[in-house]
N, C-alpha and C positions, 0 to 999 in steps of 0.2 A: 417595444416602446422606445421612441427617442426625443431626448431632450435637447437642445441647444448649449445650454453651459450648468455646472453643478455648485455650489460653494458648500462648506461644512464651514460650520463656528470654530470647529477646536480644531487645530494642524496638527495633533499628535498623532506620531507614525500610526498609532495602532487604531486608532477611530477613523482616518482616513482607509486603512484597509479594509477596516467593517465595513464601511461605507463601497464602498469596493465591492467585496464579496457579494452585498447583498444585493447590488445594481445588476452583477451578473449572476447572482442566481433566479433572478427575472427575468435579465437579456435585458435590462434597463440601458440602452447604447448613446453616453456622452456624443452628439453627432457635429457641435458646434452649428456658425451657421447653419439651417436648412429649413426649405420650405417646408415640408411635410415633415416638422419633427410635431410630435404632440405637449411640449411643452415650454417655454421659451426660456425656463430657468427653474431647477430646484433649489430649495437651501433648505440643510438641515440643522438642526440647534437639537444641542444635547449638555443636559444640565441636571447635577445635583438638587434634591431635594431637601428639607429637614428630617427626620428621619422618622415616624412617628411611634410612639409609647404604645403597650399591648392596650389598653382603655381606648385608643382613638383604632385599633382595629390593626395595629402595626406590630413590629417582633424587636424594633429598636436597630434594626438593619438599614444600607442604605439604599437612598429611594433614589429613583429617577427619573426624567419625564424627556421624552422626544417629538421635538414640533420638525413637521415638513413643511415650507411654503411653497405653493407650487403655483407660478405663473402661467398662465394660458398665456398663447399667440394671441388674444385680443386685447390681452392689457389687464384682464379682471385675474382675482387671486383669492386663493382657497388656504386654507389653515386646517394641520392633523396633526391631534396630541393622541399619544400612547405615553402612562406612565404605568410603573410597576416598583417593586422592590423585592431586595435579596434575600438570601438565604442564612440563618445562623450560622452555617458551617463556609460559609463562601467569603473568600479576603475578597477586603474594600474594591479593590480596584478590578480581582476580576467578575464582581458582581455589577460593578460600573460600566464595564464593558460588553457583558450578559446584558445586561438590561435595553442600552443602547442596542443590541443588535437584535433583542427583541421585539421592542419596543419600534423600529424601522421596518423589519419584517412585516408587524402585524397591521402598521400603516399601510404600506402598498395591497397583503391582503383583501383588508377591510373596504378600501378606498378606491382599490385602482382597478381593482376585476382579477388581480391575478391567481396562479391557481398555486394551492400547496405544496410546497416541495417535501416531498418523503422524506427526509428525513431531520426538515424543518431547519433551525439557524445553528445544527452541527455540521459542523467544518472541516475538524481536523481527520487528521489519518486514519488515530487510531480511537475511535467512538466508544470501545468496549475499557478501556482505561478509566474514564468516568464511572462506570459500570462498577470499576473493580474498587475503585476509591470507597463509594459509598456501600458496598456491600461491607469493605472491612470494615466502615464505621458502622454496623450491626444493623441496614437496611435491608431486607425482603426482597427477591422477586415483584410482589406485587406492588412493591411500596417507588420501587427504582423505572417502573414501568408508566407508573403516573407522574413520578417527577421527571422524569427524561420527554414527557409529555406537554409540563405546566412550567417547565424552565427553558427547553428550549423547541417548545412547540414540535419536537420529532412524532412524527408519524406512529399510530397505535402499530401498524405492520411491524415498523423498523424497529422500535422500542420494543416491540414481541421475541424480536428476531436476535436482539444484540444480550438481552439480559440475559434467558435462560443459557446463551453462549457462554456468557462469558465466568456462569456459574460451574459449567460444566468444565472449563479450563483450570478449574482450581488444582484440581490432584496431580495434572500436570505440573504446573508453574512450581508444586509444591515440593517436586523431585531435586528444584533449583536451588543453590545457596551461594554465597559471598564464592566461593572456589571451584564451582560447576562452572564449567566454560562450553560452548559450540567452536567448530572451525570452519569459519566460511572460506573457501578456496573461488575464486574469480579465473577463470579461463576468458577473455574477452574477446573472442573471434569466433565469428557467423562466415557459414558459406557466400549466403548473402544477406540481404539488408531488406526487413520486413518493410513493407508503407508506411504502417503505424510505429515504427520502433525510434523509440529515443534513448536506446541504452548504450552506453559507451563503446559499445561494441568495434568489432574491426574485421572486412572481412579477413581470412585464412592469408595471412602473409608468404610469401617464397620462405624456404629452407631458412639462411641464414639469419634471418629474423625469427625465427622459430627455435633456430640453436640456442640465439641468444634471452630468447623469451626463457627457456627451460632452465638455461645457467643463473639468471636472476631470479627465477621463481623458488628454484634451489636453495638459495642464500635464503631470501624471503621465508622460507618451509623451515630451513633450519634456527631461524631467531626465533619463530615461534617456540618451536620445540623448544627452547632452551631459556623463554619465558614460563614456557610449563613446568618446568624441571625445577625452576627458579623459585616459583612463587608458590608449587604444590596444589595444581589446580588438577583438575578431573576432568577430560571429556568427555560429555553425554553426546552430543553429537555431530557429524562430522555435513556438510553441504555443498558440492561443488556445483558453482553457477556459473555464470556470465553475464551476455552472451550463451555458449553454445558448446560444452567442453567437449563433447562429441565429432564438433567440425575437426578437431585435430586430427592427422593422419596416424592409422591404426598403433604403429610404433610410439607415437610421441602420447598420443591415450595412455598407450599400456604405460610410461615412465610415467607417466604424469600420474597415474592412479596409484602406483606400486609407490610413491615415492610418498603420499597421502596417505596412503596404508600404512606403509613400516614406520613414521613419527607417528600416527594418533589412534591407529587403530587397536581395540582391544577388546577382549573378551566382554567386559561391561558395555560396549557401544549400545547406546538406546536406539541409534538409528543410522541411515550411513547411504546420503542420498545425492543420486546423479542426475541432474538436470540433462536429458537426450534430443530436446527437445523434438527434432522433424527426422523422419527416416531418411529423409538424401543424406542426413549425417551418423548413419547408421552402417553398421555391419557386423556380420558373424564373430568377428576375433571383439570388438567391444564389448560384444555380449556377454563374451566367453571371459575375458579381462572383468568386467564387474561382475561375474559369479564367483569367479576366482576370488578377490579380492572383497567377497563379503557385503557388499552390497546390498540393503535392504528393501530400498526403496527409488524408483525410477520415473523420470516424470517423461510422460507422454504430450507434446502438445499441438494437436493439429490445426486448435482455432477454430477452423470450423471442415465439414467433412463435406462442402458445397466445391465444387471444380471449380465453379466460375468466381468461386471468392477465391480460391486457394491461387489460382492465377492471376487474381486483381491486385492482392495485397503482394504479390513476389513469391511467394510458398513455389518452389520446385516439386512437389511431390503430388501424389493421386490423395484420395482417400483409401484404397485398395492398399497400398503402400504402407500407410498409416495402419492398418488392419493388420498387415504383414510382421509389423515392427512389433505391433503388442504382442502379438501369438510368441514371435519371437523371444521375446522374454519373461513371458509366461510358461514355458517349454523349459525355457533356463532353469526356473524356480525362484523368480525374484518374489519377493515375499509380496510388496505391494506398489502397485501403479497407478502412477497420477495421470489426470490427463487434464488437459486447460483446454477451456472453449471462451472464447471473445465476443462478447453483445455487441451488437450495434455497429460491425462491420460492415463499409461503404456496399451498397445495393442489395443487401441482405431481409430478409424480413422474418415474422415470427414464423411461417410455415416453414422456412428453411433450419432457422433453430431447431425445431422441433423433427425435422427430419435428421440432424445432425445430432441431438440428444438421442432419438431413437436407434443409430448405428452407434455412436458410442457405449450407449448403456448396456448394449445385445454385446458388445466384448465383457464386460463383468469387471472394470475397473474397481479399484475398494476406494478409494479417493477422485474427486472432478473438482475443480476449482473453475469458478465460473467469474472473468472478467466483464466490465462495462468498459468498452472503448475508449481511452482517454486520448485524445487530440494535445501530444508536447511537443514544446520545443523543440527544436532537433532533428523531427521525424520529417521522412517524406511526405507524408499526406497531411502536416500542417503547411508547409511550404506550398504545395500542390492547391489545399484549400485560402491560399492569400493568390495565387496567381490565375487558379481557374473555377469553374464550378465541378466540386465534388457531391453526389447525390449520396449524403448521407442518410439514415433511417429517422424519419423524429421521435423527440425522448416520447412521445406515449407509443410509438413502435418498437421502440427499444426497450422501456418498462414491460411489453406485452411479452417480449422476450426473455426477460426476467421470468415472469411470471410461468413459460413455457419450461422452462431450462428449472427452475424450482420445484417444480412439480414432477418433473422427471426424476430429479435425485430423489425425491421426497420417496417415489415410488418403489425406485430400487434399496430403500430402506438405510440410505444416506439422513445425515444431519448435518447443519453447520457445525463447526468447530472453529473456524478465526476468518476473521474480516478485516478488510484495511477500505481506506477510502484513498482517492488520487483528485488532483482539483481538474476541472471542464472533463469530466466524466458524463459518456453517452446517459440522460434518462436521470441526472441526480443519484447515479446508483452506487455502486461500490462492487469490491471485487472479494466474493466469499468463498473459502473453502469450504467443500462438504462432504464428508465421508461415512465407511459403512460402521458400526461402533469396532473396538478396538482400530482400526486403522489412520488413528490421529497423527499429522506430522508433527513430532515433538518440538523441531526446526522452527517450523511456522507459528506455531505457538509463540514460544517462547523470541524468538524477535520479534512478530507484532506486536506481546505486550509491555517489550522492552524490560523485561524479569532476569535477563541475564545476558554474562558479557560473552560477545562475541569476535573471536580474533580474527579477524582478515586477513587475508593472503591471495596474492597475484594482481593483475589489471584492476584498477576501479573497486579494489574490493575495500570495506570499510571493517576498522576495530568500534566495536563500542561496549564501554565500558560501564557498568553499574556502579555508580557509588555508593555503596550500601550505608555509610555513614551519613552523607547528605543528601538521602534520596534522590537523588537524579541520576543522568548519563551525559557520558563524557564519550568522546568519538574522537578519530584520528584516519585519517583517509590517506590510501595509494591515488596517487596520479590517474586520471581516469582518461587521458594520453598515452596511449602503448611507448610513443617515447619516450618519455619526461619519464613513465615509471621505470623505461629499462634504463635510463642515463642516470636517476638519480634515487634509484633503490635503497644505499646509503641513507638517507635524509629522512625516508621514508619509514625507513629500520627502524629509523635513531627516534622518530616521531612515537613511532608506538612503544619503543621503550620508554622513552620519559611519561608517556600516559599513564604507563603499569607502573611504574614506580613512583609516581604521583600518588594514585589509589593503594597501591598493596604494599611499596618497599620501606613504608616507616608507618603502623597501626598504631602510634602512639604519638603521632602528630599534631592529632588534633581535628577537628571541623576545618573546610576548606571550601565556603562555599560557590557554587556550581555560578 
């Protein structure tokens, strides 16, 4: 649908972004002038009500009511009210802002033809957080299913999907406390550079860059350490990402791993996991380096096991190769293997998911993590789709693919266990892990639901810290510029120390809030 021009009554940053969200989660397209838009002008108004007493049918919460005026191209104009109100447990304002983006949702619904989005006017990343709020306030299963339903119109599928998860995360998250830490290590160099990737990444730089990447990573490796030592924290578990910590050449893996191992590794590790991702960055002595070095867990990820996508999107490698890689470290004795497959990659359809879930599941993975395609900044193939036509899959072909890739774990006797969402994801969808029982990433967990601190280290990698005192989190980022983070590591140090010592270096300070 497109309209010519929009106005909203209130300017605050945060109603103009609802207002936002909800235009693109219609594909509602601001076009200005044009002949063929279908409407010559929206305006929305959003406005407090009185609040009404339980006798008039109210809970004493606040109300709110949203009118759309909507001008046709002929000059004549139509008027849509949605009002509604809050929740006893929901602050003022962000019941105010619920309502508003309810209350615009169920307008276009109701009025325009449009179709549901699965998982209705939820937003954010992390959906199962809500989840876990109201659970500790002594709600049910069944009870959080209907409200995740009637607050913010999610999907009975989604709301099926996210609760009984996020019930089942419990005894994890429970292992966590104020002084359990993880260690995320950041390697950010790719062989090469995915279509869809917008991660800070870099390809494989010459030697000298390499030297120097390792000497500052060192330094980096060692403030940790010596934060741990410091504040008497614990690591539960250990995650090297990127990027692609595998592209590194065999030598500089083995330093880099051995150097990870001898500061955090320990007889307690819960987990202790190496993102591999593609076999061109794969070999023998890797293998042999993360069995050495204890290794529990290794993510596999081919995306998909189609040739003609593995060559669209840049992937160097076969599906054979991919084949080659698993066995490969299954032979090793790595305890458990992830593997990642992406919905909704450019000329892909659901027979080919399905032939791609069929070759993965026949290797015996105990973990698969299944992405929806997200179109960001930075990537080749948003760039690619502003300057040419990209034949992407549509969201109910990519939904079908969901449904195909769901059904397949389901089979091999997988469950979800953590979910995140990303914004202009293929299909409204999100991006779930699912595994076989026992084989939970405790990693995954525990940063999705932001339950505990995690220290960063190398390229792009991020600190973020729990404030157990004021419930929230507090973050401190590396440069996510291979430059700027090898020029100005110092700064970078200094950053995450004053964070930890903000939170942990005076318990008697008092409330400080976030």
């Amino acid at each position: 649908m497109k309209i010519e021009t929009l106005t909203i009554n209130d300017h605050q940053e945060v109603v103009v972004k609802i207002t936002k969200e909800v235009l693109n989660l219609f594909k509602i397209e601001v076009a200005g002038p044009c002949f063929d838009a279908d409407f010559a002008q929206l305006s929305v108004v959003h406005r407090k009500l009185p609040p009404l007493a339980k006798a008039q049918g109210g809970n004493g919460c606040v109300r709110a009511e949203t009118l759309l005026y909507a001008y046709h191209p002929d000059g004549t104009e139509s008027c849509y009210r949605e009002a509604g109100q809050g929740a006893p447990d929901e602050r003022e304002s962000a019941a105010y802002h619920r309502l508003f983006k309810r209350n615009l949702y169920r307008i276009f619904l109701q009025h325009f033809a449009m179709l549901p989005a699965p998982w209705g006017i939820l937003h954010g990343v992390r959906p199962t957080k809500i989840v876990h709020r109201w659970r500790q306030g002594g709600m049910d299963v069944a009870g959080i299913i209907e409200r995740l339903m009637d607050d913010y119109d999610c999907g009975r599928e989604k709301a099926e999907l996210i609760t009984p998860m996020a019930f089942r995360q419990v005894p994890f998250l429970e292992t966590s406390d104020e002084k359990t830490v993880s260690i995320y290590v950041g390697i950010p160099f790719c062989l090469t550079r995915c279509l869809y990737c917008s991660f800070p990444s870099n390809i494989l730089p010459g030697e000298k860059t390499l030297r120097k990447f390792m000497e500052v990573f060192a330094k980096d490796l060692a403030a940790v350490q010596q934060a741990i030592a410091k504040y008497g924290f614990r690591v539960q578990n250990i995650y090297v990402g990127g990027g692609t910590p595998t592209s590194l050449p065999d030598a500089y893996f083995d330093e880099m791993l051995q150097s990870v191992c001898d500061a955090f590794w320990n007889e307690d590790i819960a987990e202790f996991t190496v993102e591999a991702g593609r076999p061109d960055s794969m070999s023998a002595a890797k293998v042999e380096t993360m069995k050495r070095l204890h290794v529990t867990r290794v993510s596999v990820n081919p995306q998909s096991m189609q040739q003609k996508t593995l060559d669209r999107i840049g992937r160097r490698h076969t599906p054979e190769q991919v084949e080659e890689m698993f066995h490969a470290l299954q032979v090793a004795g790595i305890p458990h293997i992830n593997m990642d497959v992406i919905l909704g990659l450019p000329g892909e359809t659901a027979d080919d998911v399905r032939d791609t879930m069929e070759k993965i599941t026949a290797l015996g993975p105990d973990d698969i993590t299944l992405h929806a395609l997200a179109i960001k900044r930075g990537s080749r193939l948003q760039k690619m789709m502003e300057e040419q036509h990209v034949e992407l899959p549509s969201d109910e072909e990519t939904r079908k693919m969901s449904e195909v890739a769901l059904a397949a774990v389901k089979k091999e006797g997988m469950r979800p266990y953590y979910l995140y969402r990303q914004g202009y994801q293929s299909g409204d969808l999100e991006n779930i892990g699912c595994c076989k029982p026992g084989a939970e990433g405790m990693y995954n967990i525990q940063i999705m639901e932001e339950h505990q601190t995690i220290l960063g280290i190398g390229g792009a990698a991020a600190t973020k810290v729990v404030d157990w005192r004021n419930h929230c989190l507090r973050s401190a980022f590396n440069a996510k510029d291979l430059k700027t983070y090898l020029r100005d590591i110092d700064l970078y140090i200094e950053k995450r120390a004053n964070l930890l010592e903000r939170i942990y270096g005076n318990e008697n300070e008092g409330d400080k809030p976030c």
